[in-house]
mmCIF file of the N, C-alpha and C atoms, coordinates in Angstrom:
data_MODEL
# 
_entry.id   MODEL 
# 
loop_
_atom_site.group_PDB 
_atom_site.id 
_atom_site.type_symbol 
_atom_site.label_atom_id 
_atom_site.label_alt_id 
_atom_site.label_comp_id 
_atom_site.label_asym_id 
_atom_site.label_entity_id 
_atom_site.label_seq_id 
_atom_site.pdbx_PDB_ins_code 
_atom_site.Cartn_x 
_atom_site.Cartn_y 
_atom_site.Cartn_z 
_atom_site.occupancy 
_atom_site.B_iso_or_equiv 
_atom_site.pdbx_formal_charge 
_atom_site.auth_seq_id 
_atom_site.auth_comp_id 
_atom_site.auth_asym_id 
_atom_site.auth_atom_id 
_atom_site.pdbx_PDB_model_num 
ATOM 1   N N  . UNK A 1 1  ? -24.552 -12.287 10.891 1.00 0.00 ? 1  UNK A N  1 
ATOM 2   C CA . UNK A 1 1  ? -23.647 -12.858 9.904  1.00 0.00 ? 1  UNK A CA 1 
ATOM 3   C C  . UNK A 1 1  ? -22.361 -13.289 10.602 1.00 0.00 ? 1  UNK A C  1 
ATOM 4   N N  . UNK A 1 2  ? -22.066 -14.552 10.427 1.00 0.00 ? 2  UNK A N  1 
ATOM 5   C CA . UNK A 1 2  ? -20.647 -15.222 10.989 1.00 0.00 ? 2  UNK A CA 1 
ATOM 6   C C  . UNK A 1 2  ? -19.378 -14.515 10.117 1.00 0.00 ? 2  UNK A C  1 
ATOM 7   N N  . UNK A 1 3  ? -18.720 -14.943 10.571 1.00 0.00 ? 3  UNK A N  1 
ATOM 8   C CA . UNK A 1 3  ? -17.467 -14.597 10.106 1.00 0.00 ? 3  UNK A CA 1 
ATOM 9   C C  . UNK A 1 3  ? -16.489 -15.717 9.498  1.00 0.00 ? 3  UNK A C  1 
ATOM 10  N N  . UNK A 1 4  ? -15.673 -15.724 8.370  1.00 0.00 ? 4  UNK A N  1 
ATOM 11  C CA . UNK A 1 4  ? -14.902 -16.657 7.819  1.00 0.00 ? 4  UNK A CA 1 
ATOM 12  C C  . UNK A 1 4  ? -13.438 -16.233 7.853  1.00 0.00 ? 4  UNK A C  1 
ATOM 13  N N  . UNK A 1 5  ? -12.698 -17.548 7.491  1.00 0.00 ? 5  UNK A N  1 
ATOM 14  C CA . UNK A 1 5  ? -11.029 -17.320 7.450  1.00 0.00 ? 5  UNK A CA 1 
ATOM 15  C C  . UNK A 1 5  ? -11.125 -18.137 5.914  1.00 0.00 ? 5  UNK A C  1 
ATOM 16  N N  . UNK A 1 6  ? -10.146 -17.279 5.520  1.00 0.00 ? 6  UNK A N  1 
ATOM 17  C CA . UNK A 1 6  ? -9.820  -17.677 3.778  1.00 0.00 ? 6  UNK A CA 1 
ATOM 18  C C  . UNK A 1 6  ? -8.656  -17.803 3.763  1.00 0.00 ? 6  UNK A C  1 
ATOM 19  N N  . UNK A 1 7  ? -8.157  -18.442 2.861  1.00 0.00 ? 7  UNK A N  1 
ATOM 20  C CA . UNK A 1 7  ? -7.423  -18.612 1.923  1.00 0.00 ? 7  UNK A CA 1 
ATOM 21  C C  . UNK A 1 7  ? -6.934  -18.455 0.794  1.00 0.00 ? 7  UNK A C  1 
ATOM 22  N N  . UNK A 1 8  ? -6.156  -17.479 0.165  1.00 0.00 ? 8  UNK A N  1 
ATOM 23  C CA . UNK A 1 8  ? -5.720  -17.338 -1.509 1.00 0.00 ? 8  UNK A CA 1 
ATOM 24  C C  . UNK A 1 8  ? -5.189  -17.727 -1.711 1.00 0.00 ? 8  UNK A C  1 
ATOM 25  N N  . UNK A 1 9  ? -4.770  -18.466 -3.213 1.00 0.00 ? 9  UNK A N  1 
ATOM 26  C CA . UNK A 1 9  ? -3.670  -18.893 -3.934 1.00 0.00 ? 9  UNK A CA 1 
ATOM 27  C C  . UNK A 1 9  ? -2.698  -17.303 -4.770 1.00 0.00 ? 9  UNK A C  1 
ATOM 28  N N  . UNK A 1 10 ? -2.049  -17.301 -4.389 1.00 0.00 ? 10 UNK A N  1 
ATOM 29  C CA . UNK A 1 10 ? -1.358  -16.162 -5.783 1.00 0.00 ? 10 UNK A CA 1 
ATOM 30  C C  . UNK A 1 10 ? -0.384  -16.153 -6.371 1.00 0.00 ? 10 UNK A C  1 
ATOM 31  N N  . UNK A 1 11 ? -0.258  -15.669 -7.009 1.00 0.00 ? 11 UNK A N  1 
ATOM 32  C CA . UNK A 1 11 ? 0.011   -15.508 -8.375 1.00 0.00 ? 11 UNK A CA 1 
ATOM 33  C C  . UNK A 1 11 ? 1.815   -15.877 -8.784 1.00 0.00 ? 11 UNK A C  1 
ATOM 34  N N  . UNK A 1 12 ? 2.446   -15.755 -7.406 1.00 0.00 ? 12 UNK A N  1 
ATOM 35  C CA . UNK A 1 12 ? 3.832   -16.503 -6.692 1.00 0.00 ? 12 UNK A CA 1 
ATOM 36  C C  . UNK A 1 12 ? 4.050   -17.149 -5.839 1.00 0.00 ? 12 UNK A C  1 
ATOM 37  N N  . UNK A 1 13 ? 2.692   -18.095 -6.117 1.00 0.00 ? 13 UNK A N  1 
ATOM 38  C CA . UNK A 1 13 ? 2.544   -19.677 -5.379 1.00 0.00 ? 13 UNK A CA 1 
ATOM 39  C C  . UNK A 1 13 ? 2.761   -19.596 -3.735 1.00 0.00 ? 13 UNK A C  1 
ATOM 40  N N  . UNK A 1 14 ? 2.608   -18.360 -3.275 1.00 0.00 ? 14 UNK A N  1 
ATOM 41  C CA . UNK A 1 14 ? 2.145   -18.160 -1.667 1.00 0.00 ? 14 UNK A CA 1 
ATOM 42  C C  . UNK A 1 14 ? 0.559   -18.072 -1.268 1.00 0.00 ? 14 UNK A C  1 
ATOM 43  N N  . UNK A 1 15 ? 0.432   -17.796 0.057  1.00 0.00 ? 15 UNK A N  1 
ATOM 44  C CA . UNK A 1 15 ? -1.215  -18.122 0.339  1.00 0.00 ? 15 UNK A CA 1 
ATOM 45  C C  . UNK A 1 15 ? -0.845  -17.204 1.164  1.00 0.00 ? 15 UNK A C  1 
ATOM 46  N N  . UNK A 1 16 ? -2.110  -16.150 0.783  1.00 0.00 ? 16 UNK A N  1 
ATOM 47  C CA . UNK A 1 16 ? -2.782  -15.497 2.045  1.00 0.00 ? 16 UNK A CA 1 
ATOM 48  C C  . UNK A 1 16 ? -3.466  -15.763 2.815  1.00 0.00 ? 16 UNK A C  1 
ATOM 49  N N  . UNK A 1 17 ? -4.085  -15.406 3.952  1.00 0.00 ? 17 UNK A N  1 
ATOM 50  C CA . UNK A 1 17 ? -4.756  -15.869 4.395  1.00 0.00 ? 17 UNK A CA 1 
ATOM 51  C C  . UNK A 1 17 ? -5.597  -14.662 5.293  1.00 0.00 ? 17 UNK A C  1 
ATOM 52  N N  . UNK A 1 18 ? -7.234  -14.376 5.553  1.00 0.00 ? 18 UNK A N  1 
ATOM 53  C CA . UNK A 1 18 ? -7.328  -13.069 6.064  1.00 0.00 ? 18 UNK A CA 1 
ATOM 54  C C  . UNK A 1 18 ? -8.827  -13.643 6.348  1.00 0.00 ? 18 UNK A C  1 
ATOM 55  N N  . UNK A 1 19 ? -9.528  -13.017 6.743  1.00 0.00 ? 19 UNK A N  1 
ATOM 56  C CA . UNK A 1 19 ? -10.670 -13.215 7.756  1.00 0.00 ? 19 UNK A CA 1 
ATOM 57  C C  . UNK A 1 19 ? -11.834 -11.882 6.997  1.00 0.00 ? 19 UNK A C  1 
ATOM 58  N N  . UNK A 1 20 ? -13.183 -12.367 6.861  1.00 0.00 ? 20 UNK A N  1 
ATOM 59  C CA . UNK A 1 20 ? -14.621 -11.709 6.473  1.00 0.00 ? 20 UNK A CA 1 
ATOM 60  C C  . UNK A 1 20 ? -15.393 -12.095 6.900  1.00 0.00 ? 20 UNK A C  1 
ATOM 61  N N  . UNK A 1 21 ? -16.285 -11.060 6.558  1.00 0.00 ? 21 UNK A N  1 
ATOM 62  C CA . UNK A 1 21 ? -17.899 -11.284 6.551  1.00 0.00 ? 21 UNK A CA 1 
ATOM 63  C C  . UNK A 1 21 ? -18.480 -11.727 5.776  1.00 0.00 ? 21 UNK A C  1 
ATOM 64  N N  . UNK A 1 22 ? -18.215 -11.469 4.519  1.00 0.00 ? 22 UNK A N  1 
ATOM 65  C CA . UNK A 1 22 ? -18.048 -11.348 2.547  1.00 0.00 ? 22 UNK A CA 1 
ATOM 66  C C  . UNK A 1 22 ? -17.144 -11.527 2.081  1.00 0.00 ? 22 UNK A C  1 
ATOM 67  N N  . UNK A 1 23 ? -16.746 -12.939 2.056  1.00 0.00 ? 23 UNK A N  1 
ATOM 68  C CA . UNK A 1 23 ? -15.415 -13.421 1.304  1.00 0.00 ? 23 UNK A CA 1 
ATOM 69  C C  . UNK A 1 23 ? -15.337 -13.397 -0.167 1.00 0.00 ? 23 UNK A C  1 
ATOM 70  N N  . UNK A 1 24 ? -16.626 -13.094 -0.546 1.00 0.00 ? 24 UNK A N  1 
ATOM 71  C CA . UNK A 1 24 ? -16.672 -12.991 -2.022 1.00 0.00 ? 24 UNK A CA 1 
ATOM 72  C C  . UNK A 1 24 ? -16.193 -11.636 -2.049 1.00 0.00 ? 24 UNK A C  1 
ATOM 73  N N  . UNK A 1 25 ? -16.668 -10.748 -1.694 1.00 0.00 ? 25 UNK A N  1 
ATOM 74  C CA . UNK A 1 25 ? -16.795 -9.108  -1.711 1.00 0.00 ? 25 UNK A CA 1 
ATOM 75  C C  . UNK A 1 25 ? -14.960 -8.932  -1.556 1.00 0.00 ? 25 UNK A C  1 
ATOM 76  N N  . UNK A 1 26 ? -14.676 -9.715  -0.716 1.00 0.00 ? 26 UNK A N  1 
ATOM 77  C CA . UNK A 1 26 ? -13.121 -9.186  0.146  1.00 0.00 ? 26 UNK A CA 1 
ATOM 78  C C  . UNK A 1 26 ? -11.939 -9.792  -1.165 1.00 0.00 ? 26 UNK A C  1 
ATOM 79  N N  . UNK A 1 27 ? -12.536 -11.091 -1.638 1.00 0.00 ? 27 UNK A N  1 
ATOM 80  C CA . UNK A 1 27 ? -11.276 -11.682 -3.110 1.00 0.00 ? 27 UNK A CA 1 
ATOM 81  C C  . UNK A 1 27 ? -11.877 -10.439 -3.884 1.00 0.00 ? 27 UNK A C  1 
ATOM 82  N N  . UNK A 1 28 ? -12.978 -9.934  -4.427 1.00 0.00 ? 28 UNK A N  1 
ATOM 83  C CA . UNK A 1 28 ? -13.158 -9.133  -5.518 1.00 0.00 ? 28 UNK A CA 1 
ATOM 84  C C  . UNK A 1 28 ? -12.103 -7.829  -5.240 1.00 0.00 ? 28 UNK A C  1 
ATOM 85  N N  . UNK A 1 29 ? -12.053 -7.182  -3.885 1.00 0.00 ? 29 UNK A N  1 
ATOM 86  C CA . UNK A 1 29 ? -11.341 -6.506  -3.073 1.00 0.00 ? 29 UNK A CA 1 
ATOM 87  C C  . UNK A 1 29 ? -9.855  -6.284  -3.153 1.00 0.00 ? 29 UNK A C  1 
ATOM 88  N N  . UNK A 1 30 ? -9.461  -7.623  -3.299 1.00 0.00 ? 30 UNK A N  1 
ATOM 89  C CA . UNK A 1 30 ? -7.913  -7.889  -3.331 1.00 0.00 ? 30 UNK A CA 1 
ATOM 90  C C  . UNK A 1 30 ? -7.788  -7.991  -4.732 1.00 0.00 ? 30 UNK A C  1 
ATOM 91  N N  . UNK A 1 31 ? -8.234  -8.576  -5.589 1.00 0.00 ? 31 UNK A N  1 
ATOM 92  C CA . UNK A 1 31 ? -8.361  -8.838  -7.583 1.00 0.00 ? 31 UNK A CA 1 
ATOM 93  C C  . UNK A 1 31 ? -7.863  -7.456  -7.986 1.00 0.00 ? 31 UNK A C  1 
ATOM 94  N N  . UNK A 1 32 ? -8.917  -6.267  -7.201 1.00 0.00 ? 32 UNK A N  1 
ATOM 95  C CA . UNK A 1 32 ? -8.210  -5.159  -7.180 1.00 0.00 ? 32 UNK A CA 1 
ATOM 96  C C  . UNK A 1 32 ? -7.961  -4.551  -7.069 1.00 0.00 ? 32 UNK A C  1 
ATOM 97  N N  . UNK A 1 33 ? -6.797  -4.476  -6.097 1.00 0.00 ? 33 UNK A N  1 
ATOM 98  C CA . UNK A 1 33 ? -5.718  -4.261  -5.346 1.00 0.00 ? 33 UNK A CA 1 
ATOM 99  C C  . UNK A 1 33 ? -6.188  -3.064  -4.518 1.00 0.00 ? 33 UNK A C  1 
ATOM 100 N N  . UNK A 1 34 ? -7.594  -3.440  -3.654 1.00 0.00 ? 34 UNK A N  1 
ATOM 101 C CA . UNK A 1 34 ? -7.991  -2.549  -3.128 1.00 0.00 ? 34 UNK A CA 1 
ATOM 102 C C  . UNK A 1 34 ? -8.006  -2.919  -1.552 1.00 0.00 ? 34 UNK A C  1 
ATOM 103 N N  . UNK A 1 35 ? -7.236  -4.068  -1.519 1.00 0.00 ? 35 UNK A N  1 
ATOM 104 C CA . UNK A 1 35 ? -7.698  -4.826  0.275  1.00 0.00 ? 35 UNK A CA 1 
ATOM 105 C C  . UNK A 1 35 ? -5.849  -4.339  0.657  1.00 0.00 ? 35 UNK A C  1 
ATOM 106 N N  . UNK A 1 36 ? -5.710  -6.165  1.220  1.00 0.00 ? 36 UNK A N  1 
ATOM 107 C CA . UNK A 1 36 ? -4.528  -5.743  1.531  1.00 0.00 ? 36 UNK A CA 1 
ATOM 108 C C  . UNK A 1 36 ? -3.098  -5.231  0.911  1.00 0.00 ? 36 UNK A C  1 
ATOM 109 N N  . UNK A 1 37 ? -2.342  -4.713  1.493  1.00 0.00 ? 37 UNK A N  1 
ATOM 110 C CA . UNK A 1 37 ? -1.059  -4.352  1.064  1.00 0.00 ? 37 UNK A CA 1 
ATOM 111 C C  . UNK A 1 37 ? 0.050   -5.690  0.039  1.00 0.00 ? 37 UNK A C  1 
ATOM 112 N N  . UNK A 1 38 ? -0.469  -6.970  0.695  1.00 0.00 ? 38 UNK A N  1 
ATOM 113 C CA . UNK A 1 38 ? 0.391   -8.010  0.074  1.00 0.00 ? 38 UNK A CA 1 
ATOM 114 C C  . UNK A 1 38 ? -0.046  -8.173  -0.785 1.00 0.00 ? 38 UNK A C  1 
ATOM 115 N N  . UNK A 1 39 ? -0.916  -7.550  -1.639 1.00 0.00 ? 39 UNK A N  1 
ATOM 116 C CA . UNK A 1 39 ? -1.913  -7.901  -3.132 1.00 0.00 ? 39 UNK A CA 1 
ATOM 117 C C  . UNK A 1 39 ? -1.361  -6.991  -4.359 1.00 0.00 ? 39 UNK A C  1 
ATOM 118 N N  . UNK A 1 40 ? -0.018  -6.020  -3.619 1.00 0.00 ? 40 UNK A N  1 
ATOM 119 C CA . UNK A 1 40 ? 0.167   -4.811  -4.969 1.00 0.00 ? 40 UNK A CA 1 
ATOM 120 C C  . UNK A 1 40 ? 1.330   -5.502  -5.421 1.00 0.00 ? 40 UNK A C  1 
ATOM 121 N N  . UNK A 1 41 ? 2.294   -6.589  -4.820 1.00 0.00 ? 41 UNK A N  1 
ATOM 122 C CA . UNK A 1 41 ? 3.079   -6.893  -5.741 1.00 0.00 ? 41 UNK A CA 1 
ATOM 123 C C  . UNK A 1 41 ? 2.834   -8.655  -6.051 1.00 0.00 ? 41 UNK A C  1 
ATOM 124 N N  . UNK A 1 42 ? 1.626   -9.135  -5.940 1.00 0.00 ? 42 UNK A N  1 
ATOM 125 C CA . UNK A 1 42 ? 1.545   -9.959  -6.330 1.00 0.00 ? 42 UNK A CA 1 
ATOM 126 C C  . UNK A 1 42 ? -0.325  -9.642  -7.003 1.00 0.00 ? 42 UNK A C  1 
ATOM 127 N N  . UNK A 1 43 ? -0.513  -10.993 -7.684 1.00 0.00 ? 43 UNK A N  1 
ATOM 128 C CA . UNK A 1 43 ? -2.362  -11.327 -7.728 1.00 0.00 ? 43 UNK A CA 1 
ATOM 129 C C  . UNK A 1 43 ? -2.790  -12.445 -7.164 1.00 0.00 ? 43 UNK A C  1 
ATOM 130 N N  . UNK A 1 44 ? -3.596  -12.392 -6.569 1.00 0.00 ? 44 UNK A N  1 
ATOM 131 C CA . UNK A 1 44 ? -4.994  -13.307 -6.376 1.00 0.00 ? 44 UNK A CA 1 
ATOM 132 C C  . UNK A 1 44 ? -5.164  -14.117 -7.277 1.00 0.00 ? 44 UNK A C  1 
ATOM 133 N N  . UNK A 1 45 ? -4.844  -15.782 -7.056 1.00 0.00 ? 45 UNK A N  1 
ATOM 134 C CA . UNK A 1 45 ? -5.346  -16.364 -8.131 1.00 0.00 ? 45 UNK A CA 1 
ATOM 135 C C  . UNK A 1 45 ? -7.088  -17.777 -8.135 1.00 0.00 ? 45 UNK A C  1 
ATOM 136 N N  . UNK A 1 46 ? -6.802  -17.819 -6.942 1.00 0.00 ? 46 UNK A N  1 
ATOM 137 C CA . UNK A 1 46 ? -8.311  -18.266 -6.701 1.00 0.00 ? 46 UNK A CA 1 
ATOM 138 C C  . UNK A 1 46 ? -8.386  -18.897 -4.831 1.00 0.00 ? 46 UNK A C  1 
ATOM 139 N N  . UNK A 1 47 ? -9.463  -18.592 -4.577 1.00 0.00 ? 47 UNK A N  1 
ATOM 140 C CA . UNK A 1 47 ? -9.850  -19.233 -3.029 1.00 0.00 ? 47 UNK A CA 1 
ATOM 141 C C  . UNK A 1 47 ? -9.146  -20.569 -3.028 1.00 0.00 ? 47 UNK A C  1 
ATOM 142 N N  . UNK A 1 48 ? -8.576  -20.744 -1.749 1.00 0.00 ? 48 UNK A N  1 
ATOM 143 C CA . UNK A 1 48 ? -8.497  -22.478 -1.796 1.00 0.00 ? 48 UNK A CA 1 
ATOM 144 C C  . UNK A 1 48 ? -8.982  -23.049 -0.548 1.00 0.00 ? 48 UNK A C  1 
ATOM 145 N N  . UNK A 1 49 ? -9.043  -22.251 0.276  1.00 0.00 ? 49 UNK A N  1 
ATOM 146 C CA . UNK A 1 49 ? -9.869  -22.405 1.816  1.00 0.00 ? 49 UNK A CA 1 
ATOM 147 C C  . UNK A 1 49 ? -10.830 -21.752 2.288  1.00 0.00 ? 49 UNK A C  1 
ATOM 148 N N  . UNK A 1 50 ? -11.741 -22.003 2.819  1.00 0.00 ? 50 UNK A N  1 
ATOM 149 C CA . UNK A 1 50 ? -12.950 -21.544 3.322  1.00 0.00 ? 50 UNK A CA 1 
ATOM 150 C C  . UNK A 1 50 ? -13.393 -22.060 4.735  1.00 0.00 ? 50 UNK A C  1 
ATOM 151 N N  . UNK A 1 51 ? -13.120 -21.046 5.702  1.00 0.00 ? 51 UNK A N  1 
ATOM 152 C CA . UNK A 1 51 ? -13.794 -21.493 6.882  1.00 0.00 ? 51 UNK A CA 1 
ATOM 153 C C  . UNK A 1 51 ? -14.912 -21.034 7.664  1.00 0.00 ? 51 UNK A C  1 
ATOM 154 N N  . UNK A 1 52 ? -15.656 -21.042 7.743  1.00 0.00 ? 52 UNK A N  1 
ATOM 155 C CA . UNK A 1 52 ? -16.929 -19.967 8.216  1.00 0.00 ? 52 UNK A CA 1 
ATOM 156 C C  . UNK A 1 52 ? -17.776 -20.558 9.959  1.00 0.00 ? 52 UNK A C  1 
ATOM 157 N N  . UNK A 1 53 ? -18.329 -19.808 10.225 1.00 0.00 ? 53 UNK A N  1 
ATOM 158 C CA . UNK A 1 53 ? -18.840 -19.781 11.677 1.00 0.00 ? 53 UNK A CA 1 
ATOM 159 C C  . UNK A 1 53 ? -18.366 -19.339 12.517 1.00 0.00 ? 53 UNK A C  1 
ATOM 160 N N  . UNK A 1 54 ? -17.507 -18.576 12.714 1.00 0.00 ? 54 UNK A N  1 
ATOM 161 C CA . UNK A 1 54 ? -16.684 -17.712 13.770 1.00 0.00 ? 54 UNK A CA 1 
ATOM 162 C C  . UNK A 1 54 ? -17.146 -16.352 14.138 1.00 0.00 ? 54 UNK A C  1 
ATOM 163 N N  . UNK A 1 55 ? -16.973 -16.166 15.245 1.00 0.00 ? 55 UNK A N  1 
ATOM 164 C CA . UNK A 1 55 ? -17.245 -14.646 15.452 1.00 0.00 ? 55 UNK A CA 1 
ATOM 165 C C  . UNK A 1 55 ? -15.828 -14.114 15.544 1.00 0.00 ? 55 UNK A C  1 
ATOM 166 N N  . UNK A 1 56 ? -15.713 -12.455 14.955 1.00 0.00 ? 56 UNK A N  1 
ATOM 167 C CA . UNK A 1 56 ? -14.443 -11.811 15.264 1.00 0.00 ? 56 UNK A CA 1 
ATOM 168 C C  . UNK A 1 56 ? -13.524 -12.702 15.879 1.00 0.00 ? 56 UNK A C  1 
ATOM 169 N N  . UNK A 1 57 ? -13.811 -12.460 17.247 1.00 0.00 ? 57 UNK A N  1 
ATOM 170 C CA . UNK A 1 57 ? -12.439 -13.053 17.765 1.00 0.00 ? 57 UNK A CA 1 
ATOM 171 C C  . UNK A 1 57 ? -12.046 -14.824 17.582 1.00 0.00 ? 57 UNK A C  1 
ATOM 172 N N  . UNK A 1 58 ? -12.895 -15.183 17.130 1.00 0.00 ? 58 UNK A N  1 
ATOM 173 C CA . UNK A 1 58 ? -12.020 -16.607 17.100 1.00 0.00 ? 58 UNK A CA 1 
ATOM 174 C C  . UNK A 1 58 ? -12.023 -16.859 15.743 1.00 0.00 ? 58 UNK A C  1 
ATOM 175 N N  . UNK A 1 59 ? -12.172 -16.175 14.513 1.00 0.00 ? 59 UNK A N  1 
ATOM 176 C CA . UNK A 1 59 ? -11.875 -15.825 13.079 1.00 0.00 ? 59 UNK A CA 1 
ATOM 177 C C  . UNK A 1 59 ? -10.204 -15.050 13.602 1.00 0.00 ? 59 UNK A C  1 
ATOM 178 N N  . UNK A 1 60 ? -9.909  -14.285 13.991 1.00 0.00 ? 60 UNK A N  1 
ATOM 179 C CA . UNK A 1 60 ? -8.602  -13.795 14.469 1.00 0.00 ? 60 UNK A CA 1 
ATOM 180 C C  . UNK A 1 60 ? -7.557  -14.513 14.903 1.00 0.00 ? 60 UNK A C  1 
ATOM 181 N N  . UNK A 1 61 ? -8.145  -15.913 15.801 1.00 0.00 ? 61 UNK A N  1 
ATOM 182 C CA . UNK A 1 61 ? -7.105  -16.374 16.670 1.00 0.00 ? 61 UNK A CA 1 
ATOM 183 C C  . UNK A 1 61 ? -6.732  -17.044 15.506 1.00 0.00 ? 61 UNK A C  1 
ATOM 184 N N  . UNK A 1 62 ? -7.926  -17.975 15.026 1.00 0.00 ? 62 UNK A N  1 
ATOM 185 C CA . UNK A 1 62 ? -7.649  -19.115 13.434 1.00 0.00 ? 62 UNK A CA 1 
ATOM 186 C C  . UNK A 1 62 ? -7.054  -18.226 12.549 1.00 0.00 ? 62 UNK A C  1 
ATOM 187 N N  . UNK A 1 63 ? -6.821  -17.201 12.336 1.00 0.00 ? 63 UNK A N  1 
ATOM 188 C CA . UNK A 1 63 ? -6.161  -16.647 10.849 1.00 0.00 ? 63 UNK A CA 1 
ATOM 189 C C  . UNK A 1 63 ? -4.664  -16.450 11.777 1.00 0.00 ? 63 UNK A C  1 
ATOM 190 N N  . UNK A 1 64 ? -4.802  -16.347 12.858 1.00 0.00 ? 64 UNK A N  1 
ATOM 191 C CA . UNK A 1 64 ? -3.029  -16.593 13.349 1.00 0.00 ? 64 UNK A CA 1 
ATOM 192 C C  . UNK A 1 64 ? -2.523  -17.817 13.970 1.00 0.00 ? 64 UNK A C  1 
ATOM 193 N N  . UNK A 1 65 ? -3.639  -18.517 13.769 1.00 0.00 ? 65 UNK A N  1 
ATOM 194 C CA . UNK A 1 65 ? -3.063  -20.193 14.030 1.00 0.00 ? 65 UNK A CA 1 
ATOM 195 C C  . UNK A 1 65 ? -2.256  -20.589 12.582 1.00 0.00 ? 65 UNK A C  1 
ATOM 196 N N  . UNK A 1 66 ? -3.040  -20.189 11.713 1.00 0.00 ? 66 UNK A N  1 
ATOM 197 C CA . UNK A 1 66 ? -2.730  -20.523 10.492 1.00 0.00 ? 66 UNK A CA 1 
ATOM 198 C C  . UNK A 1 66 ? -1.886  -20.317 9.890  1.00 0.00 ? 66 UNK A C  1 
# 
């Protein structure tokens, strides 16, 4: 299984941005408020980027290019 870099919209018009295996699994994750730390004072309001085919490390470098 490749790896992806995402994108969120939320809920105070900033974007996250974070790296999976299961990008579905990982937004359900953050919805609630069970992923990252930047998700307890804001919400998740829908995907807006999707990048997939990466392994670990170059899913890492792209989520800090970004």
């Amino acid at each position: 299984m490749s790896w992806n870099v995402y994108m969120i919209l939320c809920s105070d018009n900033t974007l996250y941005t974070g790296i999976s295996k299961d990008v579905d699994r990982r937004v359900l994750q953050h919805a609630r408020q069970r992923g990252a730390k930047y998700f307890r004072a804001r919400r998740p309001k829908r995907l807006v980027y999707l990048e997939s085919g990466h392994s670990r490390s170059t899913a890492s470098r792209r989520e800090a290019v970004i």
